[in-house]
C-alpha positions in Angstrom: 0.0 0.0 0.0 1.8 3.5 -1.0 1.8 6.1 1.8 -1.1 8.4 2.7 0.0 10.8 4.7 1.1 14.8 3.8 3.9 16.1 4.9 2.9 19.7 6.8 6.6 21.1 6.0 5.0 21.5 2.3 2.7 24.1 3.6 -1.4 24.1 3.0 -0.8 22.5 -0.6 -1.0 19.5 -2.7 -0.1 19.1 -6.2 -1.1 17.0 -9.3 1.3 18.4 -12.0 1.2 22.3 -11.5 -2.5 22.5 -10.3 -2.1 23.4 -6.2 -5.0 22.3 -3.6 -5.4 23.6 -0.6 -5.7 21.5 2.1 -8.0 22.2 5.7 -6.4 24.0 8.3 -6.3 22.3 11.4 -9.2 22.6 14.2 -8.6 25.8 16.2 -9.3 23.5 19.1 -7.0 21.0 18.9 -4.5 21.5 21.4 -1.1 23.1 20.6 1.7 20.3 20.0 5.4 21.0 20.7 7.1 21.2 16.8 9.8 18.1 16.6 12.9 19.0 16.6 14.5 19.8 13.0 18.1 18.6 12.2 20.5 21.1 11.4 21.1 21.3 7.0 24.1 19.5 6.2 25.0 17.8 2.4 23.5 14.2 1.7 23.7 11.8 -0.9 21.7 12.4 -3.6 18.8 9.6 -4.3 17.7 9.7 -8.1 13.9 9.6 -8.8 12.1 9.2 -11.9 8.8 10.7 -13.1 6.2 9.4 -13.9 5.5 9.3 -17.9 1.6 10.0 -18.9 -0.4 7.1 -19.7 -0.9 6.2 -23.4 -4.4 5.6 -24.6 -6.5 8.0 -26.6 -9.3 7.3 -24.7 -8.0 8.2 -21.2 -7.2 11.6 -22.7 -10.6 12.1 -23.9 -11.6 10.8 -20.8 -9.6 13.3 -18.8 -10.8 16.1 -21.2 -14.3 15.4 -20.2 -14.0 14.9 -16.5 -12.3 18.8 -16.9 -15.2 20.1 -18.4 -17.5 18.7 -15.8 -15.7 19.6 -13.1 -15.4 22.9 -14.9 -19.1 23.4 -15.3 -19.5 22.0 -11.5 -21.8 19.6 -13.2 -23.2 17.1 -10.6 -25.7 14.9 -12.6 -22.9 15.2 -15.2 -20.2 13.1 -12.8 -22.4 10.8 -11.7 -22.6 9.2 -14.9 -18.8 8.9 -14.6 -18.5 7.3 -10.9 -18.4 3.7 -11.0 -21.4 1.8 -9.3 -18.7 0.2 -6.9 -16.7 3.2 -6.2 -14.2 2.7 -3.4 -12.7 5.1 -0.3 -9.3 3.5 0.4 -8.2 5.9 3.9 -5.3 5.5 6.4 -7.6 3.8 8.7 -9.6 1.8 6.5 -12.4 1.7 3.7 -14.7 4.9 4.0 -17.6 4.3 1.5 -20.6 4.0 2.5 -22.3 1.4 0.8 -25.3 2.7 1.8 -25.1 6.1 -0.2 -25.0 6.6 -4.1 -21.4 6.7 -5.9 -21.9 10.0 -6.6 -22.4 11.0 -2.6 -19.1 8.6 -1.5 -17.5 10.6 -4.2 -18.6 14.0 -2.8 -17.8 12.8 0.5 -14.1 12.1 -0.8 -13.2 15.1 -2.3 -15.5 17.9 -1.1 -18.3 18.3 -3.7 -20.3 19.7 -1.0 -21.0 22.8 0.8 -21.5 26.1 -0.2 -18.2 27.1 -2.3 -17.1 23.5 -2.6 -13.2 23.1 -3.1 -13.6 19.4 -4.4 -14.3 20.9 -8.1 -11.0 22.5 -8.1 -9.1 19.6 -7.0 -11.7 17.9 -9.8 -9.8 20.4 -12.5 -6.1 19.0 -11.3 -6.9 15.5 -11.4 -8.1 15.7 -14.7 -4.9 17.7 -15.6 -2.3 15.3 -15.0 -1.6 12.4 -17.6 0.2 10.1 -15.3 -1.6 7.3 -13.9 -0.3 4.0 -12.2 -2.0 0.7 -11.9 -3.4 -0.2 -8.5 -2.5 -3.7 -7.3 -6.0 -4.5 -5.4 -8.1 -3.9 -8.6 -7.8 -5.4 -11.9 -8.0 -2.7 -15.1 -7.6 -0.1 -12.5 -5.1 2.8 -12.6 -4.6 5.9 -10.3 -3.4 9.4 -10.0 -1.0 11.4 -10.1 0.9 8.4 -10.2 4.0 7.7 -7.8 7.6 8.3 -9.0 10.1 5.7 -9.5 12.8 5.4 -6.6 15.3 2.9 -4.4 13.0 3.3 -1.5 15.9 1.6 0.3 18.2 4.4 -0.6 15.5 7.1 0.6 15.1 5.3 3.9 19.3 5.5 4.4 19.1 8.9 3.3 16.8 9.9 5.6 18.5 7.9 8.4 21.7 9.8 7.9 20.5 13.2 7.9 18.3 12.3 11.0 15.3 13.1 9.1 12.1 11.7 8.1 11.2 10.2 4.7 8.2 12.8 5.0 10.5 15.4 5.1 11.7 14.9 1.3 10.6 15.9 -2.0 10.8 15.6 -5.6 11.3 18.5 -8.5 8.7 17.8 -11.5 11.6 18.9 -13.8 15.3 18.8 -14.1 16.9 22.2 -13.5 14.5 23.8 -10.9 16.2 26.6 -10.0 17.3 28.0 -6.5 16.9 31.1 -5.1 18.7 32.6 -2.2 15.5 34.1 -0.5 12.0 33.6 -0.7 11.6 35.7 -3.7 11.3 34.6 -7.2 13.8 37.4 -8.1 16.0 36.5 -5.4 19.8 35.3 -7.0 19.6 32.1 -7.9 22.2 30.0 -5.7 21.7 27.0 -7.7 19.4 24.1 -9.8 18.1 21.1 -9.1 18.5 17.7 -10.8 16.3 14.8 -10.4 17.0 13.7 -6.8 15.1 14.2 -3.7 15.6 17.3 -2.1 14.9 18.2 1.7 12.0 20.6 2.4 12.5 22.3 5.8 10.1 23.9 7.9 9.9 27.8 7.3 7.4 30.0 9.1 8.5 33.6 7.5 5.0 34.7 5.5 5.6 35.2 2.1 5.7 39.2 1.1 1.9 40.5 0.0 1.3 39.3 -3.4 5.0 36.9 -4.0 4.3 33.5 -5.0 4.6 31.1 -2.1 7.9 29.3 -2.1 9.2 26.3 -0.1 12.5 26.5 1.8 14.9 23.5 0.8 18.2 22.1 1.6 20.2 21.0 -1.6 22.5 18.1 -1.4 25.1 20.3 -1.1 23.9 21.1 2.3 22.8 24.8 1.3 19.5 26.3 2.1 17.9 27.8 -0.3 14.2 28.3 -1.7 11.9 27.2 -4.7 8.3 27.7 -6.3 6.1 25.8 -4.4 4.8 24.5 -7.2 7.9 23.1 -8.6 8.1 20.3 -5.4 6.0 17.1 -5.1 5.4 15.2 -2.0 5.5 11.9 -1.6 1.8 10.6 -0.5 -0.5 12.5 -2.6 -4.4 11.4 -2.5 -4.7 9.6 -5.5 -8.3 9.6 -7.6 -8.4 6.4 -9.4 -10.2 5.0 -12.9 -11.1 1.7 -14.0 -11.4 1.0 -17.7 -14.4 -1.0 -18.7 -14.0 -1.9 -23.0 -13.4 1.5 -24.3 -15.0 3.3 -21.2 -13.7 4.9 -18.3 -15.0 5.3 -15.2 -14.1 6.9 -11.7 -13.7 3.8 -9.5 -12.3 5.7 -6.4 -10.2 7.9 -4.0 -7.5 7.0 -2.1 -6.9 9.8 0.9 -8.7 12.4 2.4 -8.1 11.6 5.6 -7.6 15.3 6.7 
């Protein structure tokens, strides 16, 4: 089973290719927790990854283009015609759909079709941006994305051992050559680029100045700190929507996440 969990040091977003979600704040009244200590920036090793290369069938791409529109046109009756009848909820603690509802409604529930300015047809939009897709394992002629990246997770578990880190703690750039800035400003110097390794994302609390682009503070394997476009770093553990082709039809067979 691939990981579920979010690393917070990413800040409120998620990404599927360059579309950025917000995710919930926390509950105002759960109680304050001390912050973990963070291990001091030092060089590492670097730990190749690989991206994940779209998925080649016509008909997923004008599947995709019309789960965009609908999503789009915030058409409900629309996407239910596109949610499998057995649509699954695959969370951290378990299977969430309830068998009881309609597809559509589990669906909702997932990704937050509901409410008064529902954010769940956004995150609609990004899914249906991103070409990847990987097979899932429990469920034959079943893919899901944004699919994972290919990695030794061997060598990311050493890495993260010998910089006293956790594996949550690490990212990946979606393109070679990301470039580095020496503050949180995208005209700040640039200080560096990034090839296709994981990189360290640290902690940083300084709010971005009114109107910059968020950035994400990193540590290169060099060991130096630096800073990049928020949206040029993946986590590992994204929710994951996922499709099941039936003949020439696709579907939406389920969600994997949303545990927050």
């Amino acid at each position: 089973m691939r990981p579920l969990s979010i690393s917070l040091v990413f800040g409120a977003a998620v990404f599927m290719g360059c579309a950025a979600i917000a995710l919930p704040a926390f509950a105002q009244t759960r109680p304050a927790q001390p912050a973990p200590a963070v291990a001091p920036p030092k060089p590492y090793n670097a730990v190749p990854v690989k991206l994940p290369e779209p998925l080649k069938d016509a008909s997923f791409e004008a599947f995709r283009k019309q789960l965009g529109e609908i999503a789009q046109k915030k058409d409900r009756a629309a996407l239910a015609k596109l949610v499998a009848a057995d649509f699954f909820w695959q969370a951290e603690d378990g299977e969430k759909a309830d068998k009881k509802k309609s597809p559509i409604d589990n669906l909702s529930a997932a990704i937050g079709l509901g409410g008064k300015d529902p954010a769940g047809w956004e995150l609609l939009a990004g899914y249906s941006g991103d070409p990847t897709a990987g097979p899932y394992p429990d469920k034959p002629n079943t893919v899901c994305a944004p699919a994972d990246p290919t990695f030794d997770d061997k060598a990311l578990e050493d890495l993260a051992k010998s910089t006293q880190t956790d594996p949550s703690e690490w990212g990946y750039p979606l393109a070679s050559g990301v470039e580095v800035r020496g503050a949180a400003k995208a005209d700040a110097p640039v200080t560096e680029k990034l090839g296709m390794n994981f990189v360290r994302v640290m902690p940083d609390d300084t709010p971005p100045a009114q109107g910059a682009a968020p950035m994400v503070r990193v540590v290169t394997p060099s060991g130096k700190v630096g800073y990049v476009a928020i949206e040029a770093i993946a986590p590992l553990g994204n929710d994951q929507i996922c499709y099941v082709k039936s003949g020439a039809d696709w579907k939406i067979a389920g969600f994997i996440g949303g545990d927050q």
